[in-house]
C-alpha positions in Angstrom: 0.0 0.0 0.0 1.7 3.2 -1.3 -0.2 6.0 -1.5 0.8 9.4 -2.5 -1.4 12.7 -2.6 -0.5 15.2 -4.8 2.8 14.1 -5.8 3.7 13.9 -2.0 4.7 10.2 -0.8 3.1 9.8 2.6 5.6 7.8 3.8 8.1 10.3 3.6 6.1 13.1 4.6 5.5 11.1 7.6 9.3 10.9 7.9 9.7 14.6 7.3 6.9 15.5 9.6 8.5 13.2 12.8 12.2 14.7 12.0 11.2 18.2 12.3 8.9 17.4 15.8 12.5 15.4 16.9 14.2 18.5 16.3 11.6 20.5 18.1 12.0 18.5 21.2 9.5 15.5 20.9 11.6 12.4 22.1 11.0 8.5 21.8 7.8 7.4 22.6 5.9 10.7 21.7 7.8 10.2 18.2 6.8 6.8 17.9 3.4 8.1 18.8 3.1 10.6 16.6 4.1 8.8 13.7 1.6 6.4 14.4 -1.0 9.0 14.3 0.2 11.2 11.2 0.2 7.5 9.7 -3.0 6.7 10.0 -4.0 10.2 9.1 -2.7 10.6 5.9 -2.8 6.5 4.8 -6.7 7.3 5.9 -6.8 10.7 3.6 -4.9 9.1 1.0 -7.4 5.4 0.9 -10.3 8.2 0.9 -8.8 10.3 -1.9 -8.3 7.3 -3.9 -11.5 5.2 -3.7 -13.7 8.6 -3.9 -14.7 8.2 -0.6 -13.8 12.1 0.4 -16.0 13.6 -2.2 -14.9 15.9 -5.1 -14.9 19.4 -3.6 -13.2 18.4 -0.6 -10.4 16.5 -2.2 -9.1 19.8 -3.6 -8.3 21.4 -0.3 -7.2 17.8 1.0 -4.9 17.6 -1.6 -3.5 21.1 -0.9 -3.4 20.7 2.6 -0.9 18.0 2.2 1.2 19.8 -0.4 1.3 22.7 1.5 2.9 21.1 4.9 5.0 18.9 2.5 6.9 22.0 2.5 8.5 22.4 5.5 10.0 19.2 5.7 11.7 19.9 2.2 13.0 23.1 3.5 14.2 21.3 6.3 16.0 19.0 4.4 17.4 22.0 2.4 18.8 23.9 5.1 20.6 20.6 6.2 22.0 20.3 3.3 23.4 24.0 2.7 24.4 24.0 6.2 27.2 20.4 5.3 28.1 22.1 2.5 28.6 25.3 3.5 30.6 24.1 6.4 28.7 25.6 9.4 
């Protein structure tokens, strides 16, 4: 089961998503926690999106609710990587 919405891969905006709340402070079990949660979320959003369970007009501002947050993560990851190469 792979789903994607939008173009984002869940699984790794679930990855993104726990990274970022690690670097914020949240430790072990609240990670584990909240990864289970954001992974039922979006794998729910995601099944609904694809079997037309969350009707049409709604699906829009699903699907840009996920691209949207899919954002920070990639900046994230960004800022990581400028910082290694730029040596600070």
């Amino acid at each position: 089961m792979d789903y994607a919405i939008g173009g984002v891969a869940i699984a790794a905006l679930i990855i993104g998503l726990v990274e970022f709340a690690k670097k914020m402070g949240i430790q072990d079990k609240g990670s584990q926690a909240l990864a289970f949660i954001l992974g039922v979320v979006f794998v729910a959003l995601g099944y609904g999106l694809n079997t037309s369970l969350i009707p049409e007009p709604y699906a829009t501002y699903v699907t840009w609710f996920v691209v949207s947050i899919s954002g920070g993560p990639a900046a994230m990851g960004y800022y990581d990587l400028g910082k290694k190469f730029l040596g600070k």
